[in-house]
C-alpha positions as CSV (number, residue, x, y, z in Angstrom):
1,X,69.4,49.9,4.6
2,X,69.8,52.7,1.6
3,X,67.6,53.7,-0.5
4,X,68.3,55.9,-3.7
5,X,66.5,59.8,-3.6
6,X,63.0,59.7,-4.3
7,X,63.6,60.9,-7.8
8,X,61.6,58.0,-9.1
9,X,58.6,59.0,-12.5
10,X,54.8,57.6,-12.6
11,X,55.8,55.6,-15.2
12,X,54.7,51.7,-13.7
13,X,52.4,52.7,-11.5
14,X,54.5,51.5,-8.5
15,X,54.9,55.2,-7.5
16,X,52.3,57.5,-6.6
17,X,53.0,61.5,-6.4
18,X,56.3,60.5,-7.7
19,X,57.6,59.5,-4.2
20,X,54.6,57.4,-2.5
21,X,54.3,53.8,-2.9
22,X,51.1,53.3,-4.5
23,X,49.2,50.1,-2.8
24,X,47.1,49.6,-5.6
25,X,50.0,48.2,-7.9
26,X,50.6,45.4,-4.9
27,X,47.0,44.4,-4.7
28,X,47.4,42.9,-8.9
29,X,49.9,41.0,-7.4
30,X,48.1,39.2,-4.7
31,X,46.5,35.2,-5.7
32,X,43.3,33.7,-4.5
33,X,44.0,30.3,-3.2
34,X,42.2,28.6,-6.2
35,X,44.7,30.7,-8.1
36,X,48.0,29.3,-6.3
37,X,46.1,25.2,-6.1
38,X,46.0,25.6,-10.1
39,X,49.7,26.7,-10.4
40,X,50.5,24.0,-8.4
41,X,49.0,21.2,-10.3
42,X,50.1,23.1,-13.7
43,X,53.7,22.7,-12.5
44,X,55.9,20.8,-14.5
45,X,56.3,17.0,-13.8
46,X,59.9,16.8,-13.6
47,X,59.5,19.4,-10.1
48,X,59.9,17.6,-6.7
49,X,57.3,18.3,-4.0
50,X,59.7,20.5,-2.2
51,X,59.9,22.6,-5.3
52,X,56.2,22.9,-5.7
53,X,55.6,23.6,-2.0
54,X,57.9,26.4,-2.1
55,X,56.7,27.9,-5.4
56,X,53.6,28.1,-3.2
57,X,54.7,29.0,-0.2
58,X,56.2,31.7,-2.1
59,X,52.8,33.0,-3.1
60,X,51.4,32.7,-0.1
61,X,54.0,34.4,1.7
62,X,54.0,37.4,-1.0
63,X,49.6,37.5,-0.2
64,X,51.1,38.1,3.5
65,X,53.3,41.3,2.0
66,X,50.2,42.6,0.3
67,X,48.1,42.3,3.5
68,X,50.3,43.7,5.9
69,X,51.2,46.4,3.5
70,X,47.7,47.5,3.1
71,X,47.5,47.3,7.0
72,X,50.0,50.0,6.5
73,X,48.0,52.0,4.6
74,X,45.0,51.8,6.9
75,X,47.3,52.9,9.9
76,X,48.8,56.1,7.4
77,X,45.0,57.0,6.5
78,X,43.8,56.3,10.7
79,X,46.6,58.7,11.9
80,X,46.5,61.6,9.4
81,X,42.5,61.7,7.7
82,X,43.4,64.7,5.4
83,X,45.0,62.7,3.3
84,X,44.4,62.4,-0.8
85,X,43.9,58.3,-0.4
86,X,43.4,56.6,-3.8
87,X,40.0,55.8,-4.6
88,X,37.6,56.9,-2.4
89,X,37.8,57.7,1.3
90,X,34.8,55.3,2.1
91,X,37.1,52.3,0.9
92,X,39.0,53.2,3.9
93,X,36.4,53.6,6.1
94,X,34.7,50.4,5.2
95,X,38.0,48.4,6.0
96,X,38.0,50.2,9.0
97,X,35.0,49.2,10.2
98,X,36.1,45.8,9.4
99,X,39.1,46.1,11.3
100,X,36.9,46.8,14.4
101,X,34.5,43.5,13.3
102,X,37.9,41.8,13.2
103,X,38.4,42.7,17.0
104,X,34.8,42.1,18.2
105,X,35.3,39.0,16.8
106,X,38.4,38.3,18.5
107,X,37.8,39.6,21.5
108,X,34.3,37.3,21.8
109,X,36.2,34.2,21.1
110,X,39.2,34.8,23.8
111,X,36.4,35.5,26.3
112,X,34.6,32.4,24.8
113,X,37.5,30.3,25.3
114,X,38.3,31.7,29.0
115,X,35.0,30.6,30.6
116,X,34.5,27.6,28.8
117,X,38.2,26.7,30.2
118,X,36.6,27.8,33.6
119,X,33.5,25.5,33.4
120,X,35.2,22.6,31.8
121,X,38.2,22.9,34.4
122,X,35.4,22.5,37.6
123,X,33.9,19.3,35.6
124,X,37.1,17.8,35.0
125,X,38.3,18.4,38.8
126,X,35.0,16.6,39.4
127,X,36.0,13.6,37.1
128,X,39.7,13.3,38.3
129,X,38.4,13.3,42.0
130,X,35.7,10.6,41.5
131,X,37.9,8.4,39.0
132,X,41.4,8.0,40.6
133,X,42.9,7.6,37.9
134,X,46.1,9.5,37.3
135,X,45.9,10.2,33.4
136,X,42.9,12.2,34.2
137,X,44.1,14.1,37.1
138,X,47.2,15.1,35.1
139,X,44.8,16.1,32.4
140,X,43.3,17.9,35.0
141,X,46.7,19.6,36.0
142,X,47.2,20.6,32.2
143,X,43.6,22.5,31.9
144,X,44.2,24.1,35.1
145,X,47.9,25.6,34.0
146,X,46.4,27.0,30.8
147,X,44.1,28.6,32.7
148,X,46.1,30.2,35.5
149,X,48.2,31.3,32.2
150,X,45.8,32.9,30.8
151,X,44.9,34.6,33.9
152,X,48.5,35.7,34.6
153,X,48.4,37.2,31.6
154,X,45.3,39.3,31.9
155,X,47.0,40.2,35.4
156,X,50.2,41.6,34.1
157,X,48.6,43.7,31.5
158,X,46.3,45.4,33.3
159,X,49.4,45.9,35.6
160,X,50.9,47.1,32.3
161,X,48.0,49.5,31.7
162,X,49.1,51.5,35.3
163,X,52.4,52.9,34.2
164,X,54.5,55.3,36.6
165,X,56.4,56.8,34.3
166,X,58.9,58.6,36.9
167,X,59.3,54.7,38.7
168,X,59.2,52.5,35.6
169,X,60.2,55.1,32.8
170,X,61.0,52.4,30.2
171,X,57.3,50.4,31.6
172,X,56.3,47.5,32.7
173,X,55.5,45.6,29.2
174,X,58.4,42.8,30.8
175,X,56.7,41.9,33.5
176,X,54.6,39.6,31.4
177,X,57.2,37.5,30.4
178,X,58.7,37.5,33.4
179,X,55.9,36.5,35.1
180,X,55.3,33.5,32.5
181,X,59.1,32.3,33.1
182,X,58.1,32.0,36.6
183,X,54.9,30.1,35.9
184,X,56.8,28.2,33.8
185,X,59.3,27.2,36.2
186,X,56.9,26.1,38.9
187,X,54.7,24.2,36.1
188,X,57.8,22.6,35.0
189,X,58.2,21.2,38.9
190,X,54.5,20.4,39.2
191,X,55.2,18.4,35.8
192,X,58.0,16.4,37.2
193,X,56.0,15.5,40.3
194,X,53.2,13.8,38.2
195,X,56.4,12.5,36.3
196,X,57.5,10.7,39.8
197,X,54.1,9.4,40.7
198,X,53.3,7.8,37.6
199,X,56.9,5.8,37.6
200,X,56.1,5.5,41.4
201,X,52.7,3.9,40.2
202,X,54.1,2.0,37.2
203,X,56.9,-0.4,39.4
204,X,54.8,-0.1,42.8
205,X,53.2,-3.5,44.5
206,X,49.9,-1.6,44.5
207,X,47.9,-2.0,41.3
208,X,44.3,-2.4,42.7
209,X,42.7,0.6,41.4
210,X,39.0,0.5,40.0
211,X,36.7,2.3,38.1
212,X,33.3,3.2,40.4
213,X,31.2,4.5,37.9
214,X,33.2,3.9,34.2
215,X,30.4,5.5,31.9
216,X,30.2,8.1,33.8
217,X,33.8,9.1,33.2
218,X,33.5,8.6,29.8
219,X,30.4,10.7,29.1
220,X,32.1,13.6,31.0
221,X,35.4,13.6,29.1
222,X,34.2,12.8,26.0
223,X,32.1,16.0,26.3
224,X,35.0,18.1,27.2
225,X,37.1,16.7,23.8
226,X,33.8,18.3,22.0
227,X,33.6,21.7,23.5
228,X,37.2,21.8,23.0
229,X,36.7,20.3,19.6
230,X,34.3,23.2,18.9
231,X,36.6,25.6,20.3
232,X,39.2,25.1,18.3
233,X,36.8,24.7,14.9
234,X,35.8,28.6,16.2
235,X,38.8,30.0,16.8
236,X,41.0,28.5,13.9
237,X,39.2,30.6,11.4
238,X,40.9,33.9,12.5
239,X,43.6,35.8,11.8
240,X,44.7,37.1,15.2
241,X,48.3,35.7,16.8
242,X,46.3,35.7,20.1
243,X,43.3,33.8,19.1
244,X,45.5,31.2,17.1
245,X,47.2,30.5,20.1
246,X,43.7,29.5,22.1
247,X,43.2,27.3,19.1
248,X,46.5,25.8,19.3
249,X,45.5,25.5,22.9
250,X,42.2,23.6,22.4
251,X,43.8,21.3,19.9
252,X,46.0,20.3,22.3
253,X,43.8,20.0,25.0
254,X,41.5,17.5,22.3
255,X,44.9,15.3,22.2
256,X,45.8,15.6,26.0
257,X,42.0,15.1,27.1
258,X,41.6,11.7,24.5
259,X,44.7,10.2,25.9
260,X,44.2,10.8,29.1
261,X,40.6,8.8,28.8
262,X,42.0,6.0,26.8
263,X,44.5,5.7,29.2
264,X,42.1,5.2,32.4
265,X,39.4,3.1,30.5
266,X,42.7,0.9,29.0
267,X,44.0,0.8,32.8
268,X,41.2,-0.1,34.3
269,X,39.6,-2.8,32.0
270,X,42.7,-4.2,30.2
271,X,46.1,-4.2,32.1
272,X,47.0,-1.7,34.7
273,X,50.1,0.2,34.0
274,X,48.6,1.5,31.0
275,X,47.1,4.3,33.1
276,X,50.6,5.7,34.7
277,X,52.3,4.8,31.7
278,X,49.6,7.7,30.2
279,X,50.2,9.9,33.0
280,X,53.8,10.1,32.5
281,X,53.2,10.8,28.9
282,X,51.3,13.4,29.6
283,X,53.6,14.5,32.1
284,X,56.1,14.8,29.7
285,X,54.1,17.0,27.3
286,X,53.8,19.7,30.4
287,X,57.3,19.4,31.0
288,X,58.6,20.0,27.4
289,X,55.5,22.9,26.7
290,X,56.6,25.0,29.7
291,X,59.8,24.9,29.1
292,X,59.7,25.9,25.6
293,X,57.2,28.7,26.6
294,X,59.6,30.0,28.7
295,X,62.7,29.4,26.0
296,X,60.2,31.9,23.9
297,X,59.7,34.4,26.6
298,X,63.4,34.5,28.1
299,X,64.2,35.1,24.0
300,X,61.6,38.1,23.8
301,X,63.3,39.9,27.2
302,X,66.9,39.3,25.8
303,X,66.3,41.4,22.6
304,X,65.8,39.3,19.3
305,X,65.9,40.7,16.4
306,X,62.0,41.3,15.0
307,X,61.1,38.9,11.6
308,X,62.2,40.1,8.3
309,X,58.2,40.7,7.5
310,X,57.8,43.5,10.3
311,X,61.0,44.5,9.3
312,X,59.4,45.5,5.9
313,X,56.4,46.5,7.1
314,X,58.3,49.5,9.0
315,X,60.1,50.2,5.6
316,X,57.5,50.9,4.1
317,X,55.9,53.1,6.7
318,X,58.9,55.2,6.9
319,X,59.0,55.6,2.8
320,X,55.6,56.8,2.6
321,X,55.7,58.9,5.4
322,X,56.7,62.2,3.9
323,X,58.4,63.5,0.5
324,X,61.0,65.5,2.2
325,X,63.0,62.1,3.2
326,X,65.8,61.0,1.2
327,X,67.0,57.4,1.9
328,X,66.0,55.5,4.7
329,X,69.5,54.7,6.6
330,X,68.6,51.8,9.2
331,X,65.4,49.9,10.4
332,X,66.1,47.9,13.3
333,X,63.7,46.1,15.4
334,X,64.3,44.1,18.7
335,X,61.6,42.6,21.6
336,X,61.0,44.2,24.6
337,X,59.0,42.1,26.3
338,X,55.9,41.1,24.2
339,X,56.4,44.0,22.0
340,X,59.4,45.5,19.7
341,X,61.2,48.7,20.3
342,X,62.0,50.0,16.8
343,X,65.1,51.9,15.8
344,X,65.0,54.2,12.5
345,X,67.3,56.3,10.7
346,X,66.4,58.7,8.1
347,X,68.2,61.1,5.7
348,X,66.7,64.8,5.2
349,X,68.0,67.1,3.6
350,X,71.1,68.9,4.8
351,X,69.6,72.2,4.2
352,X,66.1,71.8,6.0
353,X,65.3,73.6,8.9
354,X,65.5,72.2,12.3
355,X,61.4,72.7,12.9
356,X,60.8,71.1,9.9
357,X,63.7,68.0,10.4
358,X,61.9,67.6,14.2
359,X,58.1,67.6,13.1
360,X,58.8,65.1,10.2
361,X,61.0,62.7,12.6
362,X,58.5,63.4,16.0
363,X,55.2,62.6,13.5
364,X,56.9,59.4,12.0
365,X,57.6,58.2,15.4
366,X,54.2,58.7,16.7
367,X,53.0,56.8,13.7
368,X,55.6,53.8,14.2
369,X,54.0,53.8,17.9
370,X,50.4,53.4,16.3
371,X,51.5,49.6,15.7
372,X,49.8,46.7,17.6
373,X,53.1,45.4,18.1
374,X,55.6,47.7,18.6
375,X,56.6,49.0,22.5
376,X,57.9,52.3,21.9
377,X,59.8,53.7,18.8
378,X,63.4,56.0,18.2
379,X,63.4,58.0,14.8
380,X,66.9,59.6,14.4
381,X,67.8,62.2,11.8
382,X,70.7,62.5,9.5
383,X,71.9,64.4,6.4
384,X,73.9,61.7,5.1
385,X,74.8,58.1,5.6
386,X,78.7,57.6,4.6
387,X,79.3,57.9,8.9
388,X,80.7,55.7,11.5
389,X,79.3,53.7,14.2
390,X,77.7,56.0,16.9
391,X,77.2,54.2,19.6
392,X,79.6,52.8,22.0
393,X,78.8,48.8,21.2
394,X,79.2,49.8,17.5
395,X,82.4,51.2,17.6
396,X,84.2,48.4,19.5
397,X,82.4,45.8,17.3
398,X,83.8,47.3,14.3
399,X,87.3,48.1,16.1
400,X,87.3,44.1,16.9
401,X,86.9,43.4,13.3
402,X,89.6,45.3,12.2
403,X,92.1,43.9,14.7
404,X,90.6,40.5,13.3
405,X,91.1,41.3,9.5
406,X,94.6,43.0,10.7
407,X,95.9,39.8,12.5
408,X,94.4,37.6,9.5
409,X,96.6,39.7,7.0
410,X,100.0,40.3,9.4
411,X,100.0,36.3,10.6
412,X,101.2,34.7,7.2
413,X,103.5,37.8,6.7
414,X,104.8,36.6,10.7
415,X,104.7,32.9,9.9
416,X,107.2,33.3,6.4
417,X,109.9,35.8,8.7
418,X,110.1,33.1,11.3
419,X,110.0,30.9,9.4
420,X,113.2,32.7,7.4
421,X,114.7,33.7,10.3
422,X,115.0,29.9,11.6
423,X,116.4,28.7,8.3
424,X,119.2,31.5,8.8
425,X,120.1,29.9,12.2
């Protein structure tokens, strides 16, 4: 993307040192939710519903700008302290320090959520053992592939963490999706397998199957949908991608674990196939989970293109980074794995020193590398932007749309002299 010189004046505020985005001007912008509820009942009556929720969702998604822009400014101040930060340093330091609450925080409730996935997982063995009953041993099956999942992932990254850079230059950050696609795979098979026994049960001659000890069951289960309940109350109140996923987890595992009891109970005391008919169901829900898990991951090792959001976010790291850069030329983002690799291109000026040009484009890509999600970053320098393609791919994509545009332009011109030259015959 281009970007005009940094010429720009003081005037608005926007600009700080006449080249520096100034984060204080964004934070004006930002609405409380009381604030964005009260514009939405103010609306006008003649607005649909989807106009109103996207008026919001605007707002919403402009508070998500703000925040990851000031994340931006914590991550500028964190990798270079001498800086002349507005206000006063301790403002910094004190959202620092709740950064680092943030993580204790998150870091308590994954470990939470692991061992109490543990425990519950040995109590609902216990209760698919003792009952019989299908729906609760595919219950069962689901708790225990969330947490081998979870332990798979701890696995590859401490692998991860034990780079040889001289046998795996590039790393190993794939080998966590990789290792989920495989998971996935053989989840997706256990799935189907449940998926045959329940049909198997459902049109079978057998349908003599008994509860022993009913109440039993049902105060075990019951207490697993409320430590998962509980769970997911926890773990819904943070901001983390990771610990969202846990919640999204435990909610699930709240619908999975309530279906699977009302299926045994229903089986057992009303009519019998309700049981394998839940089984299936629940079946199905493994099946189609996996195997969009490992749609995401096999997306995230082919190289998708990062969301317009961190796209921005990388913008605006590379325009505050230092005065001396003209325009910012390309920001491009793609997964590597679980992470991005980051592409940028700057402009300099065509009179600067090499030294100079090298320490400005080495320090920004040391900075870009300070992101949580970003694998490894590329910062190329340029003196101007009016150039061709320069890598290989490039050129023959934009050789391909010339022939294209070519052909497009020459076939009419074709079409009208063969046409002419049959009416001459």
């Amino acid at each position: 993307m281009d970007a005009a010189p940094k010429t720009y004046t003081n005037r608005s505020g926007v600009f700080r040192n006449s080249w520096r985005l100034n984060p204080e001007s964004f934070e004006t912008q930002k609405k409380t939710e009381a604030q964005i509820q009260r514009l939405h009942r103010r609306l006008p009556r003649h607005f649909n519903n989807g106009t109103k929720d996207g008026i919001v969702d605007f707002y919403r998604r402009q508070n998500q700008l703000v925040e990851h822009f000031q994340e931006i400014e914590r991550l500028i101040y964190r990798t270079d302290p001498s800086m002349n930060m507005p206000n006063d340093a301790a403002l910094y330091d004190h959202a620092i320090r709740t950064e680092q609450r943030r993580a204790w925080r998150e870091g308590f409730a994954l470990r939470i959520s692991f061992y109490a996935n543990a425990c519950l997982l040995i109590i609902k063995i216990f209760a698919a053992y003792s009952s019989g009953s299908l729906s609760i041993i595919t219950s069962a099956l689901d708790s225990f592939l969330d947490l081998v999942s979870g332990v798979i992932l701890w696995a590859t990254d401490q692998s991860m963490r034990k780079q040889d850079k001289y046998l795996y230059p590039a790393g190993k950050s794939r080998m966590q999706p990789l290792g989920i696609i495989v998971f996935s795979c053989i989840m997706g098979t256990l799935g189907f397998q449940v998926l045959i026994e329940g049909v198997r049960q459902l049109v079978g001659p057998d349908h003599t199957h008994h509860l022993e000890d009913l109440y039993g069951l049902i105060g075990i289960m019951v207490s697993v949908i409320l430590v998962k309940f509980c769970l997911w109350l926890y773990c819904r109140r943070s901001n983390s991608a990771v610990v969202q996923t846990y919640a999204q987890d435990h909610r699930n595992d709240v619908a999975t674990n309530s279906v699977g009891l009302a299926s045994a109970m229903l089986g057992d005391r009303l009519v019998y196939w309700i049981d394998p008919l839940g089984a299936i169901l629940l079946a199905m829900y493994i099946i189609y989970n996996w195997a969009d898990t490992a749609i995401g991951q096999i997306k995230a090792m082919v190289g998708v293109s990062a969301p317009p959001e961190f796209l921005t976010q990388l913008t605006y790291l590379a325009w505050n980074h230092h005065p001396e850069i003209v325009c910012i030329d390309t920001v491009r983002a793609y997964t590597f794995g679980p992470k991005f690799f980051v592409e940028v291109d700057v402009v300099l000026p065509e009179e600067m020193k090499l030294r100079s040009a090298h320490d400005i484009g080495e320090s920004l890509q040391d900075r870009i590398e300070e992101m949580e999600d970003v694998e490894r970053a590329f910062v190329h320098i340029d003196f101007e932007t009016s150039h061709f393609p320069e890598h290989a791919d490039s050129k023959r994509s934009l050789q391909n749309l010339q022939s294209t545009a070519a052909a497009t332009v020459e076939s009419p011109l074709r079409q009208r002299a063969k046409h002419n030259s049959a009416g001459k015959g």
